[in-house]
C-alpha positions in Angstrom: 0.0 0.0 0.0 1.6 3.4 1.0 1.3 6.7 -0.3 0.0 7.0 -3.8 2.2 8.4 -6.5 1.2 12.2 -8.0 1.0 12.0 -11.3 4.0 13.6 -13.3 3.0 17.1 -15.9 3.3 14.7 -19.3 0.9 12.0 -17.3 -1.5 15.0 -16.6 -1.4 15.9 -20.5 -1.9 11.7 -21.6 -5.3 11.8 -19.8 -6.7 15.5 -20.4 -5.5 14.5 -23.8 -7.3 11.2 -24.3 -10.5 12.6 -22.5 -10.6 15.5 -25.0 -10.3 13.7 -27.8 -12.5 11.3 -26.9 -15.3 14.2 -26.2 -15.9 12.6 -22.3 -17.1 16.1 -20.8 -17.6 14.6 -17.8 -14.5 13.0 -17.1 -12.8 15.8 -18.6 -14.7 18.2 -15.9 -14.0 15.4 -13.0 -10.1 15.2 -14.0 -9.5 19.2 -14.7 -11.2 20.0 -11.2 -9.3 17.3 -9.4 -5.8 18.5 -10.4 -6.8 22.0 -9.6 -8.8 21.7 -6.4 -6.3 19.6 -4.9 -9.7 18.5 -3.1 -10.1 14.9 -1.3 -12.2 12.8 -3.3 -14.9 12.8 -0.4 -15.0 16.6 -1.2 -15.0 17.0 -5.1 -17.4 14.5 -5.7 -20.0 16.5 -3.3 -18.9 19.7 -5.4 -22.4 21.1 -6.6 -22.4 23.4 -9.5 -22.9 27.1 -7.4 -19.7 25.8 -5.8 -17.6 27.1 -8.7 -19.8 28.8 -10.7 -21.9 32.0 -10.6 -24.7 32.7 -13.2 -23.3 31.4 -16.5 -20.1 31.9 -15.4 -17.3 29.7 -13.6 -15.1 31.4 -10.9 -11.5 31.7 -11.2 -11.7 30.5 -7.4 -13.8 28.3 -5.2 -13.8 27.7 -1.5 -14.9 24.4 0.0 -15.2 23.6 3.4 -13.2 20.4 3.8 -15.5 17.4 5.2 -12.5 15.9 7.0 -10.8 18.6 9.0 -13.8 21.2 9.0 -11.7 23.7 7.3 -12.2 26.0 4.1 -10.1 25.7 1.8 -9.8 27.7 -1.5 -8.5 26.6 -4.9 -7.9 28.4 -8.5 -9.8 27.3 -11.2 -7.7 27.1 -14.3 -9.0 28.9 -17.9 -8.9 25.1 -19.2 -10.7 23.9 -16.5 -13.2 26.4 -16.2 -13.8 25.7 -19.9 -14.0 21.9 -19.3 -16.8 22.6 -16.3 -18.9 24.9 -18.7 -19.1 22.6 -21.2 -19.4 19.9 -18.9 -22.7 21.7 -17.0 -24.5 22.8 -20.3 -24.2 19.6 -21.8 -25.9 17.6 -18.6 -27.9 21.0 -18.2 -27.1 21.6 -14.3 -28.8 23.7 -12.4 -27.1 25.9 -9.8 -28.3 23.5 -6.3 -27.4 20.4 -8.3 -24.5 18.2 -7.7 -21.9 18.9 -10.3 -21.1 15.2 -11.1 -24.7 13.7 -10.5 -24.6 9.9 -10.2 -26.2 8.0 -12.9 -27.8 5.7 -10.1 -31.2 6.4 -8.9 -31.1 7.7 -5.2 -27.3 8.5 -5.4 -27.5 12.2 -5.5 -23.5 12.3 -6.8 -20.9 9.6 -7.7 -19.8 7.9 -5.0 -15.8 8.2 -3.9 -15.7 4.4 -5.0 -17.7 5.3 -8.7 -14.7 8.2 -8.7 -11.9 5.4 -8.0 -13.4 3.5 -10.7 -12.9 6.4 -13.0 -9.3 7.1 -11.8 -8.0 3.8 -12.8 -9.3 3.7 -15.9 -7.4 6.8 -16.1 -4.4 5.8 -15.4 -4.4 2.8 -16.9 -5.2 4.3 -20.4 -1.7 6.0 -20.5 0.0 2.6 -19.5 0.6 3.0 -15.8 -0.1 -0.1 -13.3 -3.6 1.4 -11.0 -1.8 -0.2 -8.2 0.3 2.9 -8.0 -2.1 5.8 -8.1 -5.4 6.8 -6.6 -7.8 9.3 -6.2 -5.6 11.1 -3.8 -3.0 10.9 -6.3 -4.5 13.9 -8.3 -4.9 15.7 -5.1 -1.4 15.0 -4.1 -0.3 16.4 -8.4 -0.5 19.5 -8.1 0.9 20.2 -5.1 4.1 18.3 -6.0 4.5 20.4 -9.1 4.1 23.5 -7.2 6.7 22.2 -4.8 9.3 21.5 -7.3 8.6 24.6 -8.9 8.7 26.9 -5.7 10.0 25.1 -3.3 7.9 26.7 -0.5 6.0 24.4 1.9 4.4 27.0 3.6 2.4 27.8 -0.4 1.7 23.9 -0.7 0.6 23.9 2.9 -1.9 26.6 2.5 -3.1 25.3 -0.6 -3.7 21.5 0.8 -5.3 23.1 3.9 -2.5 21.2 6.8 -2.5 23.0 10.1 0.9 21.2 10.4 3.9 21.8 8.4 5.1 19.0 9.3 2.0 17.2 7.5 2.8 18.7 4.3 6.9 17.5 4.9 5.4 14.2 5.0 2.6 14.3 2.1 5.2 15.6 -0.4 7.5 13.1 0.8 10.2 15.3 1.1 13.8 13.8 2.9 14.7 15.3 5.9 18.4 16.2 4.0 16.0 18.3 2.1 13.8 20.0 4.7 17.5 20.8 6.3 19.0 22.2 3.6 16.0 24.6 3.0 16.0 25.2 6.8 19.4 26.0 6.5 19.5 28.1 3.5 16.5 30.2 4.9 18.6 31.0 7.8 20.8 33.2 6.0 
């Protein structure tokens, strides 16, 4: 078991990829909105659609109370995945109080975190890589490794994931202790 692996930028790219061409607004929607929200599966798939849009319009930022720690936390929405969502709610024609990814099963108000886990390894194993590996937290864990490597600042990733604890985040991004030192040290200075 242990952690499950973020997915690397060109693995990001395969799926969005393969969903867009093969015209699955839905998925598309679902995969867009869990790389940006960094959200827990338990939380995206309760997203409804006034959660991250207003009118006709998608925000360029949501907050979400967090179901596990009782905490807001607030995400971007990227242009593309605003795009994806749009398309995604006129298509299914979603109304403001509904869920945004309604469940297909009658007296399921929204896919389940177990119909989402479903979807996610289909996901990954379309591009080749063994399901075994990755998860649904795996896209929340995605792009707060990226910004890590770009940045390097835990305190950003932190705040974005929603940790009360550095030390949390330390452990999420499965950083070495060498590491954590050495930026210890080097902030020192």
């Amino acid at each position: 078991m242990g952690q499950k692996l973020p997915l690397k930028l060109k693995e990001v790219w395969e799926i969005r990829i393969r969903l867009q061409l093969g015209k699955r607004l839905r998925e598309l929607a679902l995969f867009n909105l869990a790389i940006d929200s960094k959200l827990r599966g338990c939380d995206l798939v309760k997203l409804k659609v006034r959660d991250v849009a207003h009118g006709d319009q998608i925000t360029k930022r949501a907050m979400v109370m967090q179901q596990k720690t009782h905490q807001p936390v607030q995400f971007e929405i990227t242009e593309p995945t605003r795009a994806s969502v749009m398309d995604w709610i006129k298509q299914a024609k979603l109304k403001s109080e509904d869920y945004l990814f309604p469940s297909r099963i009658h007296g399921s108000p929204h896919i389940t975190t177990r119909q989402y886990a479903r979807i996610v390894e289909k996901w990954v194993a379309s591009i080749g890589l063994n399901p075994a590996d990755y998860g649904t937290h795996s896209f929340r864990r995605t792009k707060a490794s990226l910004i890590y490597r770009r940045t390097k600042s835990l305190s950003a990733v932190q705040l974005l994931l929603g940790h009360t604890k550095l030390e949390s985040t330390v452990r999420y991004l499965g950083i070495e202790v060498d590491d954590a030192l050495e930026m210890a040290e080097q902030k020192e200075v």
